[in-house]
ZAMARGU-4260 file (C-alpha; in steps of 0.2 Angstrom, whole numbers, plus 5000, padded with zeros to 4 digits):
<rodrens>
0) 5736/5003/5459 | 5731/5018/5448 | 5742/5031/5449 | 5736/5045/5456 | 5748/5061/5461
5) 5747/5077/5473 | 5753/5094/5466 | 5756/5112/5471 | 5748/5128/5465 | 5768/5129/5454
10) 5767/5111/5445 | 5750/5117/5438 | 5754/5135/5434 | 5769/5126/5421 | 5759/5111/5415
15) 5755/5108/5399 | 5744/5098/5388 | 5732/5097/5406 | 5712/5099/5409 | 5712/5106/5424
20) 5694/5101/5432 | 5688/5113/5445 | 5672/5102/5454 | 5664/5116/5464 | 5648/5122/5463
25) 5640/5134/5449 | 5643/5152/5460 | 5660/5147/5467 | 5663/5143/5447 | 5658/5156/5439
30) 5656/5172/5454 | 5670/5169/5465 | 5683/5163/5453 | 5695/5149/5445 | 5710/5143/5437
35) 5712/5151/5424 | 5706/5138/5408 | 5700/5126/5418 | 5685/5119/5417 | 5667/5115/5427
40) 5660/5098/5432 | 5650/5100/5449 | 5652/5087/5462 | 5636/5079/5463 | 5637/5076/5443
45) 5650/5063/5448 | 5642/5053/5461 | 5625/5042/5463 | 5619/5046/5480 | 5605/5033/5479
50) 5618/5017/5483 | 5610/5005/5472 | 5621/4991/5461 | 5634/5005/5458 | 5639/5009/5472
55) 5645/5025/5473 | 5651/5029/5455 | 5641/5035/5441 | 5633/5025/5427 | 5646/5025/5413
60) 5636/5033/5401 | 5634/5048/5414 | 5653/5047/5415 | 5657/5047/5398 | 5644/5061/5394
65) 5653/5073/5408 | 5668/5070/5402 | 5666/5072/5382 | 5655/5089/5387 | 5672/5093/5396
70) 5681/5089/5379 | 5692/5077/5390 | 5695/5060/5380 | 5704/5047/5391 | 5721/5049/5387
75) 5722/5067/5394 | 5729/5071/5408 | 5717/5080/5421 | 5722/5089/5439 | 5706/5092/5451
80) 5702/5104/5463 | 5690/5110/5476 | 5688/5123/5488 | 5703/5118/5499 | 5707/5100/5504
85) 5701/5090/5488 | 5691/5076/5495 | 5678/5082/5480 | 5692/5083/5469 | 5698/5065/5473
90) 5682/5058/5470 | 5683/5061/5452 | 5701/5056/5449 | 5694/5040/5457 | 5681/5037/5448
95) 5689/5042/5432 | 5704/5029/5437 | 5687/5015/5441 | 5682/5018/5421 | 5701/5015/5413
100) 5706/5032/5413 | 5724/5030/5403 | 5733/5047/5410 | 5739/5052/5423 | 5729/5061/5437
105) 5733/5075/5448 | 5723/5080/5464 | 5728/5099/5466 | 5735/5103/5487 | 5728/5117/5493
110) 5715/5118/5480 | 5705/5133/5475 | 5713/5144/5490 | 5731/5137/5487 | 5730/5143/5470
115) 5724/5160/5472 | 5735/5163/5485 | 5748/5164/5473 | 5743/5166/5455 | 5727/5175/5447
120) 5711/5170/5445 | 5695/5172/5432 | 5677/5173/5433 | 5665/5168/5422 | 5659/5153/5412
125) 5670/5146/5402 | 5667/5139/5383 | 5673/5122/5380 | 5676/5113/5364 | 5666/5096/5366
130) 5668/5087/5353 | 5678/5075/5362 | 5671/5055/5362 | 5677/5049/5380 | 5676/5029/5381
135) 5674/5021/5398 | 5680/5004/5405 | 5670/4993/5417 | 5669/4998/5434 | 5685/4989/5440
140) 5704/4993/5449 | 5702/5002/5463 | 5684/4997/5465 | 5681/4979/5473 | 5670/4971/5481
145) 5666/4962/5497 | 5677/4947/5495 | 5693/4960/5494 | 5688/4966/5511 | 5685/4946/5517
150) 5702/4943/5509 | 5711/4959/5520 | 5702/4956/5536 | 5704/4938/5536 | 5721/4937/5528
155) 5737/4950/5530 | 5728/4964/5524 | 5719/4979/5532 | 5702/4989/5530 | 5705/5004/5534
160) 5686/5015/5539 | 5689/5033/5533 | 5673/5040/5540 | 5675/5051/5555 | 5681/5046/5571
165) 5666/5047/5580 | 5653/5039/5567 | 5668/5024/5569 | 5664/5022/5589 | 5646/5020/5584
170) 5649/5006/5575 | 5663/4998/5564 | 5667/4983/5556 | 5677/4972/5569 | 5696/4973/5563
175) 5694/4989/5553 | 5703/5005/5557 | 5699/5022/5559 | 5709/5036/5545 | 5698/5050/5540
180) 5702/5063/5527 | 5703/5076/5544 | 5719/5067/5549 | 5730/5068/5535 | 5727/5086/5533
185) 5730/5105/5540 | 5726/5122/5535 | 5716/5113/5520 | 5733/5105/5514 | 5743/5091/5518
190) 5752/5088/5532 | 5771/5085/5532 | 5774/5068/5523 | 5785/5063/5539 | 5769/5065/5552
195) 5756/5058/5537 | 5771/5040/5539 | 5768/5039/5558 | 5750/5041/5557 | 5749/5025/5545
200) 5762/5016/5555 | 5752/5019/5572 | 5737/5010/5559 | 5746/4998/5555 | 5743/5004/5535
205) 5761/4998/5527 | 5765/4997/5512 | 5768/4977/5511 | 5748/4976/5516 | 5734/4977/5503
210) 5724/4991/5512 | 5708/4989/5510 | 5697/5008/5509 | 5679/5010/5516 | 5667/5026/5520
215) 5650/5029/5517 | 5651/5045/5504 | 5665/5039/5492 | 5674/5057/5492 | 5681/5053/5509
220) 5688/5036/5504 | 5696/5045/5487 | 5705/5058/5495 | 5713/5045/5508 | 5717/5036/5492
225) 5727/5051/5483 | 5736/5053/5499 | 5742/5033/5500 | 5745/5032/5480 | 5756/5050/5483
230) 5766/5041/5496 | 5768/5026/5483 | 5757/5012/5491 | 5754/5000/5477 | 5740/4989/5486
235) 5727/5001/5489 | 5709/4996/5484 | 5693/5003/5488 | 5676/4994/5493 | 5658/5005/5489
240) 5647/4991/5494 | 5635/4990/5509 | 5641/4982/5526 | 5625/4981/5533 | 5627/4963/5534
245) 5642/4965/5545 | 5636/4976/5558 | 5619/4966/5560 | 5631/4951/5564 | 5643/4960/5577
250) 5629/4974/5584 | 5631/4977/5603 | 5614/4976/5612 | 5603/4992/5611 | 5594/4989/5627
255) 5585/5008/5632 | 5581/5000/5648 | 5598/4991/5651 | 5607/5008/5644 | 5597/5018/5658
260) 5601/5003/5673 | 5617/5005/5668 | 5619/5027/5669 | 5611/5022/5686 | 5623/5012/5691
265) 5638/5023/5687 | 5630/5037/5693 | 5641/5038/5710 | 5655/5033/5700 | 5655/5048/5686
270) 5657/5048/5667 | 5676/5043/5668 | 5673/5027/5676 | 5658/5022/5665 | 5665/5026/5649
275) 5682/5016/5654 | 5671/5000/5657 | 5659/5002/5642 | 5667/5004/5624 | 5656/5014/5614
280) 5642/5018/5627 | 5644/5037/5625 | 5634/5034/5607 | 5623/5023/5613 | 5617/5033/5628
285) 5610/5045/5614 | 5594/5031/5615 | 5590/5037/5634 | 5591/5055/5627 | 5609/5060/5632
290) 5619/5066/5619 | 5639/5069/5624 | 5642/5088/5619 | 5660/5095/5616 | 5665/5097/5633
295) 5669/5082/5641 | 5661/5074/5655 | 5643/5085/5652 | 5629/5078/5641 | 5613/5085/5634
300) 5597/5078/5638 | 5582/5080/5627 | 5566/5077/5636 | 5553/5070/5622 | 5538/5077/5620
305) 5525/5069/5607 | 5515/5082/5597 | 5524/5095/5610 | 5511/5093/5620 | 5514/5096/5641
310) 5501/5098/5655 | 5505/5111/5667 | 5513/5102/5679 | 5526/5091/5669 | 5532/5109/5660
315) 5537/5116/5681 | 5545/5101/5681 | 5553/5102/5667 | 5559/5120/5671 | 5563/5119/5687
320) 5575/5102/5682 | 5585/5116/5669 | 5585/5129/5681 | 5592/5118/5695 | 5603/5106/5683
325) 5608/5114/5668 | 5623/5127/5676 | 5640/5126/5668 | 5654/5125/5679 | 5665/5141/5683
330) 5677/5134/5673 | 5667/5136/5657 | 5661/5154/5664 | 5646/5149/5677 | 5632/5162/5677
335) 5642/5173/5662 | 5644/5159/5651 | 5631/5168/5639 | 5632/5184/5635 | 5615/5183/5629
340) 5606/5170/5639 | 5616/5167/5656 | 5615/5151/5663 | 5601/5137/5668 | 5593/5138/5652
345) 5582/5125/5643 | 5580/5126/5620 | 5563/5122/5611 | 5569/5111/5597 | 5560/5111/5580
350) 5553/5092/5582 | 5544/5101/5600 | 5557/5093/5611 | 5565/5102/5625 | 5585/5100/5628
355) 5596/5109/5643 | 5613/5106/5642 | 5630/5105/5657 | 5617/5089/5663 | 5631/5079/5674
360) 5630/5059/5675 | 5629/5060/5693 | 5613/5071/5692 | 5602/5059/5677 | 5596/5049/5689
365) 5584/5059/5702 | 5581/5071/5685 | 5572/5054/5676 | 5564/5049/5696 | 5557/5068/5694
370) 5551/5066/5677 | 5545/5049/5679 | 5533/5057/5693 | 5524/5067/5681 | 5525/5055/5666
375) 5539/5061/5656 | 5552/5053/5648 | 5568/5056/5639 | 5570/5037/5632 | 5573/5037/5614
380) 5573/5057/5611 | 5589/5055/5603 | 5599/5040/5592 | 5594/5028/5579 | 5576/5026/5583
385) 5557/5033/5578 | 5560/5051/5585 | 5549/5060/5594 | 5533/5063/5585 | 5526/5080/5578
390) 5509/5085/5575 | 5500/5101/5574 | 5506/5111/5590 | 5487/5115/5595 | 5478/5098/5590
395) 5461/5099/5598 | 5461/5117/5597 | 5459/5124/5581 | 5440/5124/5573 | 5448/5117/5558
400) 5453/5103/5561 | 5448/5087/5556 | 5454/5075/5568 | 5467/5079/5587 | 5483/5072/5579
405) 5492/5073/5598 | 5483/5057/5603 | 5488/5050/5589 | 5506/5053/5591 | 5504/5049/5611
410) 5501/5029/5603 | 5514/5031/5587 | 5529/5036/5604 | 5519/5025/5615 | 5521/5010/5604
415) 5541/5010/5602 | 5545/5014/5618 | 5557/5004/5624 | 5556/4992/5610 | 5574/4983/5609
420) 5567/4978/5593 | 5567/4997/5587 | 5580/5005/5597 | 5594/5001/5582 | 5588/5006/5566
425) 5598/5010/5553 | 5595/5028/5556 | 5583/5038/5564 | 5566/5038/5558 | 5555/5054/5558
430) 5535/5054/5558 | 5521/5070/5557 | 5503/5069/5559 | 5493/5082/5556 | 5476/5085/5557
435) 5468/5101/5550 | 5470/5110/5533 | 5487/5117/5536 | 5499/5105/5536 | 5507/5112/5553
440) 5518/5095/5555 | 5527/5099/5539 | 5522/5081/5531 | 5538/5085/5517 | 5551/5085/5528
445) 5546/5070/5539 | 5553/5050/5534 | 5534/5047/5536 | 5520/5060/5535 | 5502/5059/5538
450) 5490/5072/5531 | 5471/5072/5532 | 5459/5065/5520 | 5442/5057/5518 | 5438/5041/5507
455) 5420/5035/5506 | 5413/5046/5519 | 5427/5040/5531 | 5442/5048/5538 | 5462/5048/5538
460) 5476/5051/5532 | 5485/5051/5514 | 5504/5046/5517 | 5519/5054/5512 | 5538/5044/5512
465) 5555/5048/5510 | 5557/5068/5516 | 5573/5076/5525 | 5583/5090/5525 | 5603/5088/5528
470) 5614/5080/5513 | 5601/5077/5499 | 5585/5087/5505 | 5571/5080/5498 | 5552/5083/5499
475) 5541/5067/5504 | 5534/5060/5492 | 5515/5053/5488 | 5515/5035/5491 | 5497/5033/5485
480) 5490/5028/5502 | 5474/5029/5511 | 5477/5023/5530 | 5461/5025/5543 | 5468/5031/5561
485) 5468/5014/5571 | 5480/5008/5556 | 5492/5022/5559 | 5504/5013/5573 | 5504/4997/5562
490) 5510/5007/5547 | 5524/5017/5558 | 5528/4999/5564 | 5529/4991/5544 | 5537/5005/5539
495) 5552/5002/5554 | 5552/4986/5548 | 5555/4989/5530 | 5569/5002/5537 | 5577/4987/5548
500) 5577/4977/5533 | 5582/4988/5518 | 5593/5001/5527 | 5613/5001/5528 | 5620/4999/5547
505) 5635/5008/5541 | 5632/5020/5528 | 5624/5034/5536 | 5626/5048/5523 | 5614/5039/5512
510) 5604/5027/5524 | 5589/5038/5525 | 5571/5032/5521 | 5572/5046/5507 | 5588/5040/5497
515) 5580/5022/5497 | 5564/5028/5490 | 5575/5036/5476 | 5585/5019/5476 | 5569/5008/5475
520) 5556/5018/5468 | 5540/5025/5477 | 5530/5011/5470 | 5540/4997/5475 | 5545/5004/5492
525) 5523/5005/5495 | 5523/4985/5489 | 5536/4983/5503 | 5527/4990/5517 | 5512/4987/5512
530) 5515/4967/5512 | 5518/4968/5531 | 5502/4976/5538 | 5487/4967/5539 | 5473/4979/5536
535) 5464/4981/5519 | 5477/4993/5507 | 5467/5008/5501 | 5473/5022/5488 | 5475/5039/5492
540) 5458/5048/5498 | 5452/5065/5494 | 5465/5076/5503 | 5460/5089/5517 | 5475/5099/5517
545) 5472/5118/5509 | 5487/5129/5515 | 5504/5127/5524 | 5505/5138/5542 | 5521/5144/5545
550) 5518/5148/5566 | 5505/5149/5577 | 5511/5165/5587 | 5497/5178/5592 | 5479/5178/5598
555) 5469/5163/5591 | 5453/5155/5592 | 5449/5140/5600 | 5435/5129/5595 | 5427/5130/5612
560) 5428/5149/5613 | 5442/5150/5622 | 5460/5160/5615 | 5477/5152/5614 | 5491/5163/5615
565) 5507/5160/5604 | 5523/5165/5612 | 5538/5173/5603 | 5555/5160/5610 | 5569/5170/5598
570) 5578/5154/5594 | 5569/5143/5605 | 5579/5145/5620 | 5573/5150/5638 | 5577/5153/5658
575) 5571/5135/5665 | 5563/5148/5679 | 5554/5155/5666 | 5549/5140/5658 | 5541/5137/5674
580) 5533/5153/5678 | 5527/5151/5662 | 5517/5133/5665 | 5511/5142/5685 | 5503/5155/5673
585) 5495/5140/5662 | 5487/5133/5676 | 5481/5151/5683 | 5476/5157/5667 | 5473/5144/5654
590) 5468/5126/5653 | 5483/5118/5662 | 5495/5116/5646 | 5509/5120/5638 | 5513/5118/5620
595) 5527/5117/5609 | 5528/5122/5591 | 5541/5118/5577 | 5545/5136/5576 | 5554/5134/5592
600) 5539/5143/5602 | 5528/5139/5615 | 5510/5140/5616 | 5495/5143/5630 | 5480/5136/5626
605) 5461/5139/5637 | 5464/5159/5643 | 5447/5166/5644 | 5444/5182/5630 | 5442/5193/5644
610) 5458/5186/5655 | 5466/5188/5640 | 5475/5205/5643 | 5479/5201/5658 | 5489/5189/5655
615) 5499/5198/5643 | 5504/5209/5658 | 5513/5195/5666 | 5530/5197/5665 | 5536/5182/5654
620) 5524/5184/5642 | 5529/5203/5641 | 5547/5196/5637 | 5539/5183/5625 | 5528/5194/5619
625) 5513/5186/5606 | 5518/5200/5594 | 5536/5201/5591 | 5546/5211/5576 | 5546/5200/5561
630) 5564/5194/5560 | 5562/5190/5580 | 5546/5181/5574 | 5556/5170/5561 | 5573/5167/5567
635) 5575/5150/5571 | 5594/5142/5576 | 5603/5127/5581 | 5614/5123/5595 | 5628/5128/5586
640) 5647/5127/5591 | 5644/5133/5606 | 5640/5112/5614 | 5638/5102/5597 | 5653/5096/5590
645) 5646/5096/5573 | 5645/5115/5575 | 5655/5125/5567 | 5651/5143/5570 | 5641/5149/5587
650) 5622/5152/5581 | 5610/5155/5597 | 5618/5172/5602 | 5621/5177/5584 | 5606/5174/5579
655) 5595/5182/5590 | 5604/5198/5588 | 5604/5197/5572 | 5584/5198/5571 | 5585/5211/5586
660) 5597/5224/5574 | 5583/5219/5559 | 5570/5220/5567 | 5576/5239/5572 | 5581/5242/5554
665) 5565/5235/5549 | 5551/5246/5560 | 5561/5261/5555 | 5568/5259/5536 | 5561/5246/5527
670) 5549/5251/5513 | 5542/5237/5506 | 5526/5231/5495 | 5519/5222/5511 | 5524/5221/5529
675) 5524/5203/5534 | 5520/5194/5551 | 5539/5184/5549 | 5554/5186/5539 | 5561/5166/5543
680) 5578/5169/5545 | 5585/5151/5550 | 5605/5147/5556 | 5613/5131/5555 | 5629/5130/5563
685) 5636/5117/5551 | 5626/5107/5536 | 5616/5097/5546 | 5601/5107/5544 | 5596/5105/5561
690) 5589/5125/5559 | 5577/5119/5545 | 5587/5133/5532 | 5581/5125/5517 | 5564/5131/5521
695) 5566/5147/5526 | 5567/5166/5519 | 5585/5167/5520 | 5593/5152/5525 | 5609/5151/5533
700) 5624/5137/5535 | 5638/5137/5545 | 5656/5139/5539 | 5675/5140/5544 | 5680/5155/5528
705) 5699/5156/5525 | 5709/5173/5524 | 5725/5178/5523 | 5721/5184/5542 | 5717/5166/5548
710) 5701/5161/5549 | 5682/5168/5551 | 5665/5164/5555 | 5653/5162/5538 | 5638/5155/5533
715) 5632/5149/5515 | 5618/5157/5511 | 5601/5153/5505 | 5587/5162/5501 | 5566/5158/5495
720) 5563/5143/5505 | 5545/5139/5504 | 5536/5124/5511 | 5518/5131/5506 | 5526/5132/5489
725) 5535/5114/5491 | 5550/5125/5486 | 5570/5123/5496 | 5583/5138/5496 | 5592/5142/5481
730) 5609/5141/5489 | 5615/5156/5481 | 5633/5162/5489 | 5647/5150/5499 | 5655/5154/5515
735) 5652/5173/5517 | 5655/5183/5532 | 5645/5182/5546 | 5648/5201/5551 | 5641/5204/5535
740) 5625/5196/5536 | 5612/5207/5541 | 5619/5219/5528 | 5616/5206/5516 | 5597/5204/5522
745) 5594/5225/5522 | 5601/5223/5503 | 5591/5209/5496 | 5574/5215/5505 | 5575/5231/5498
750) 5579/5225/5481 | 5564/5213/5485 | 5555/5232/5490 | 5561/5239/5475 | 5559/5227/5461
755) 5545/5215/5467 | 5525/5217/5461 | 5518/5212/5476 | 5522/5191/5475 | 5531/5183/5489
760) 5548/5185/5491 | 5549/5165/5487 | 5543/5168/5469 | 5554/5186/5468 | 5566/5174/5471
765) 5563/5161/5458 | 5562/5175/5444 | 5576/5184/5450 | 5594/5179/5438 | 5606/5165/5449
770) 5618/5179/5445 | 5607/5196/5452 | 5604/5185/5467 | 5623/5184/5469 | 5628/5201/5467
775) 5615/5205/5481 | 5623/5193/5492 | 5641/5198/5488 | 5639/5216/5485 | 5648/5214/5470
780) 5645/5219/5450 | 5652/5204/5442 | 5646/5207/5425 | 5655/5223/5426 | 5672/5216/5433
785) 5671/5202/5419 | 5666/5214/5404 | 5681/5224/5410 | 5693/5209/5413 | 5687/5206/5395
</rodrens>
């Protein structure tokens, strides 16, 4: 095994003859400080998040290029660090150990905080003599591959999975066991070497096994291998390979119709009982739309809603189901459990589902008899299958418009529901089809994305592949594709099966259709699914699409004459009895509908011109009033902490007053070169991206910040997201302050006031200095500090 050590803040402060490697990003680097004399190799220049015949690890000439830019050759001793507990940090002690690094390597505890703690920083770049020639090995020791892991599960060995506990119940490789980074570590250091011991031995990891590492994004495997190689374990490999093949042997049934037979057979019984005769059902009941939220025993359900498109009847339902079902328990603060929102709420989600939460085992039953009366379902609203489908949110309504996309995502959901066949794919898969000029399905961020477009007099749809948001966002791509509509289900279907047969099982950081698109190429990917469909393959046509719409709220048009009105939900949630007065007044006033937009709103379409004022007199439309403030306009937000275990700050409460107190500042300060309908403030309680940050005005992420007082709610912050631009954040600040936030938002838009010519703030944005934007953020000069540091 390579040797690989763990130091203190004291062992580095007297080394000598050291690189020290701090692996953060650019603005942690440079802005918020460093070791002194270390040196800057971002994370993401030391991994290949694509998969592919490398695995993990970069190419070697990649490697050696970093390195040598470094002025590292491989007989110098390097220490790494990251922002606390080094799992970045161990990645590239790994992967310099994988090339035949000769010198000794040194994962810093604590890292970046641990240091600073105690000694000082610097800020700034740093200049680096590169004239270095660093010369890698093969890939080899620690790396293996799959016969090593044959070898340990077969033999006296043992694989040890260090993804997360709860990504190991959904599915594991039969004798594996589960040790994640989270385990071995407190505070953002190491635990006491005497509690790290028992957690092995209750693993059954000892030191006269070969031990076996597995994950699916390699920096978690490499800090669990510091952590064994500090505690001297000599027989430690590592395996970055795919184990598809593995869970495909060994995959429990994924029945949506056996999964709900069973929920109504332990109805009576409770949760207890059914999770204590079925191992791992709590994950797979995410295919009949309950997702198991932090507090045990309670699930949310999401009620699927193609195209976000109810009739009157199905949204009273829906209402009155959250009103009457969705109440938390007195032990978890009844009626005042929100501050903000009370109780007996439902959430508009940005794929125009609706979720309610505290939903009780014993109650799923008569709430799916109730929903199955008005033809609604919640089967496959959640978990690894083709999620409910988008579309334009008034399809059939707009004058322009070239086609109603709602009925073509009625067949797309029709088409998989229930399907064993696709209720286990390697990952969700996400489909948009849009049907005017304005893209209102946001094609980019979708697995599959269907715009408008003619070809020879005829019409369809031009395809898009491989979009996401989360960990590696990436637009869809073009795939050069021309499909008519009665094609469409069969290329949603070929493109599941291309998912089914190329996707990992187990990898789920990189088992998205985008990073196989990056992995395979756009053109072979469009051979693949293209060779399963049995209609004529066409090139891309003409496309229809002109603009990108942000919302649909307001007064608009119909094509018939009529007027729809868009609804202002601040962060998408809602009283179900509101939600329910809401469809009563949809009957009495408008044609019997209720939509749902991405933007977390709802819409009414068919009110009469005349009826029209009228209705905006209703109470629940006052209160959801068609013309908000611009912040309330724009603020979209994710569950949060407050139910998902994934969250790691609260966001719904925060959110919406946050874009109250703007709004406020806003109608009474602000001075700038235009007022705008929205400022899209979005809030992610964690880096899942469920919030859509990356395409907002100033996008937000959740984080736990460290003080010497303990620790604090903060967000990363992002700003001039711009879909219609094809343009994500710039990430410009780490982990700042919640309670600072809407200070950080009067600063930047009245610099934006200030020193803009009239653009939009995207492109003030992507003119304005990485380091301005920065200062804005932080209310901090650091040119000045460093000019007098210097």
């Amino acid at each position: 095994m390579v040797e690989l050590s763990v130091v203190g803040p004291d062992w580095v402060a007297s080394a000598d003859d050291v690189a020290v490697v701090d692996v953060r990003d650019e603005q942690r680097f440079a802005g918020v400080g460093h070791v002194p004399g270390a040196v800057h190799l971002p994370y993401e220049a030391i991994r290949n998040p694509a998969g592919g015949t490398a695995g993990h690890l970069p190419t070697p000439p990649e490697f050696e290029e970093s390195m040598s830019e470094l002025g590292i050759g491989r007989e110098t001793p390097i220490v790494a660090y990251d922002d606390e507990a080094g799992v970045y940090a161990a990645r590239l002690l790994l992967t310099a150990a994988a090339f035949g690094h000769d010198a000794p390597l040194y994962l810093l505890d604590g890292g970046y905080d641990a240091w600073s703690s105690r000694y000082e920083t610097e800020t700034g770049a740093v200049s680096v003599d590169s004239n270095t020639s660093y010369e890698t090995g093969a890939p080899g020791k620690p790396i293996v591959g799959r016969e090593a892991v044959e070898r340990a599960l077969d033999g006296d060995g043992v694989v040890v999975d260090t993804r997360s506990a709860a990504e190991y119940d959904a599915a594991h490789i039969p004798g594996a066991v589960q040790l994640g980074w989270e385990d071995l570590v407190t505070d953002g250091s190491l635990k006491a070497r005497e509690e790290i011991e028992r957690l092995l031995a209750d693993r059954g990891i000892e030191r006269d096994r070969e031990v076996v590492l597995y994950c699916n994004t390699a920096r978690r495997l490499s800090h669990t291998y510091a952590v064994l190689s500090e505690l001297g374990y000599e027989r430690v490999t590592a395996y970055e390979g795919s184990l598809t093949g593995w869970i495909r042997e060994t995959a429990d049934e994924w029945s949506p119709e056996g999964l709900e037979a069973t929920v109504r057979a332990y109805a009576d019984r409770g949760f207890e009982a059914l999770v204590e005769d079925h191992d791992g059902i709590v994950d797979r009941l995410k295919l009949v739309g309950l997702y198991h939220q932090k507090q045990r025993g309670y699930f949310m359900l999401r009620t699927k809603v193609p195209g976000g498109r109810l009739d009157a009847e199905q949204a009273r339902v829906v209402g009155q189901v959250a009103d009457e079902f969705a109440r938390a328990p007195e032990a978890h603060g009844g009626r005042e459990q929100s501050p903000e929102f009370g109780d007996g709420y439902l959430d508009i989600t940005t794929r125009q589902d609706i979720q309610m939460h505290w939903i009780r085992l014993e109650d799923v039953p008569e709430i799916w008899d109730r929903y199955e009366a008005v033809g609604l379902t919640t089967m496959q609203a959640c978990g690894n299958s083709v999620r409910n489908v988008v579309a334009c949110p008034v399809a059939g309504l707009d004058p322009d418009e070239e086609a109603d996309a709602g009925t073509l995502a009625d067949e797309i959901a029709e088409r998989f529901l229930a399907d064993e066949q696709y209720a286990n794919l390697p990952r969700k898969l996400k489909v948009s089809v849009t049907g005017c000029h304005e893209n209102c399905a946001r094609a980019e961020l979708n697995d599959l994305g269907l715009l408008p477009a003619e070809k020879d007099g005829r019409f369809g749809f031009n395809v898009k592949i491989g979009g996401g948001l989360s960990d590696g966002p990436r637009l869809a791509r073009d795939i050069d594709l021309f499909v008519e509509p009665e094609n469409v289900v069969e290329l949603v279907e070929a493109t599941a099966d291309f998912f089914i047969e190329r996707g990992s099982y187990l990898d789920t950081a990189v088992n998205r259709l985008r990073f196989l698109v990056a992995e395979f190429g756009v053109d072979a990917v469009r051979e693949d699914i293209t060779e399963r469909v049995d209609f004529a393959v066409e090139p891309a046509g003409e496309s229809l699409t002109e603009r990108y719409r942000g919302d649909h709220v307001g007064v608009h048009e119909q094509a018939d004459g009529r007027q729809y009105v868009g609804l202002n939900v601040p962060v998408g949630r809602m009283g179900g009895d509101e939600f329910a007065d809401l469809a009563s007044l949809a009957s009495e006033y408008g044609s019997g509908e209720v939509r749902l937009s991405m933007n977390q709103n709802a819409i009414v379409p068919g009110v009469d011109p005349d009826a029209v004022e009228e209705f905006r007199a209703e109470p629940v439309i006052q209160r959801y009033s068609p013309d908000p403030g611009p912040f309330t306009r724009g603020v979209v937000a994710c569950t949060g902490k407050e139910y998902c275990t994934y969250g790691i700050i609260n966001t719904k409460d925060r959110a919406i007053r946050w874009a109250r107190d703007l709004d406020e500042w806003f109608e009474t300060e602000y001075d700038g070169p235009a007022d705008p309908e929205a400022v899209r403030l979005h809030l992610s309680g964690c880096s899942a991206s469920c919030a859509q940050p990356q395409i907002a005005d100033i996008g937000l992420r959740g984080e736990d910040r460290r003080t010497v007082e303990g620790s604090q709610p903060a967000v990363d912050v992002g700003l001039g997201g711009d879909l219609g631009r094809g343009q994500f954040v710039d990430w410009v600040v780490g982990s700042h302050p919640t309670a600072d936030l809407p200070n950080v938002v009067r600063r930047v838009l009245d610099t934006y006031a200030a020193e803009s010519n009239g653009e939009p703030f995207s492109e003030w944005v992507e003119r304005t200095p990485q380091q301005r934007l920065f200062e804005l953020v932080t209310d901090t000069d650091t040119t000045a500090t460093m000019e007098a540091d210097d």
